[in-house]
N, C-alpha and C positions, 0 to 999 in steps of 0.2 A: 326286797324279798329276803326271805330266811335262809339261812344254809340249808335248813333242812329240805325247802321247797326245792332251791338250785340243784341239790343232789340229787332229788328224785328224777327232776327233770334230768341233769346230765346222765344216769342212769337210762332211763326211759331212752331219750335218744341214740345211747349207744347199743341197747338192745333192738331199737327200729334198724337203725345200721348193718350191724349184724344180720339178722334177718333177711334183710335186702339183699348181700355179698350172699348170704347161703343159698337164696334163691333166686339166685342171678339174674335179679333187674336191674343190677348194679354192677361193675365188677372192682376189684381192689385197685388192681392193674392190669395191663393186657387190651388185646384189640377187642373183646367180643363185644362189649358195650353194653349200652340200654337196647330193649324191646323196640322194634317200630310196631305201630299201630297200621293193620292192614282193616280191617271189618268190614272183609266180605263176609257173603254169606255162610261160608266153610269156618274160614279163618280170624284169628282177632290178631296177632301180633307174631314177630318174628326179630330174630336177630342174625349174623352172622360173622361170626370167625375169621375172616379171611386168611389167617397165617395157620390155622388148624384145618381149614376147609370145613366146617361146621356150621349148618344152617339149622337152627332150632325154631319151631315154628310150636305155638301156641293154636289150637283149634276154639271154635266156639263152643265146643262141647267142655272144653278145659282140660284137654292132652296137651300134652307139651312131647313132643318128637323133636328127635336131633336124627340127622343126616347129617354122616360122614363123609367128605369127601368129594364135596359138591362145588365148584370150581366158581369164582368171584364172577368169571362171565357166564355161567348161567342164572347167576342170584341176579345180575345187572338185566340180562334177559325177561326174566321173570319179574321184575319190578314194573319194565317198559311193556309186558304182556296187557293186550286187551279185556282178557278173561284172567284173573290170578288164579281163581281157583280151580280151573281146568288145567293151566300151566303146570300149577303142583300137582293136579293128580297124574296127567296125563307123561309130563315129562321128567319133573323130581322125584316122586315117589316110585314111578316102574324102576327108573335109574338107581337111586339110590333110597331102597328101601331103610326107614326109621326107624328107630326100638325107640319107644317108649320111657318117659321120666318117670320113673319114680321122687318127685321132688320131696317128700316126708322121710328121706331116709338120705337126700341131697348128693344123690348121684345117680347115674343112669342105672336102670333095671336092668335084670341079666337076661340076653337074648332065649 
């Protein structure tokens, strides 16, 4: 290959990178991790924080909600639930109501 080719790709790839860390399917460092894939019918995917207490949950519609303060043994709960998406509405959501991402601006929306 040419240098020129190599650079555009290393380029390219560090702009994919990027990316990824801004819109946190990835993280730099830190517990939050990659996305799990739930797809139900509510839901597509979720992650969660355990040292922030932060449970961000992706919808099929394509909201991304974070809940604050949502404690490791009800994410553990919620995982072994029959129904996941009654679980979330019924028990995370009245509990701890989400605000909303704004991810094009790469931070939560103001309540």
């Amino acid at each position: 290959m040419n240098g020129r080719l190599i650079g555009s790709l290393c380029r390219g790839a560090a702009l994919l990178i990027g990316l990824a860390v801004t819109a946190g399917c990835v993280t730099a460092s830190g517990s939050a991790g990659r996305f799990e894939r739930l797809l139900t019918n509510e839901l597509y995917s979720f992650r969660y924080d355990a040292e922030a207490q932060r449970l961000t949950v992706v919808t099929r519609t394509g909201d991304v909600i974070e809940h604050e303060g949502v404690g490791a043994d009800v994410v553990a709960e919620w995982r072994r639930a029959e129904d996941l998406d009654a679980f979330y509405r019924e028990q995370i959501t009245t509990r701890w109501p989400g605000r909303p991402m704004d991810l094009s601006a790469g931070a939560p929306s103001a309540p």
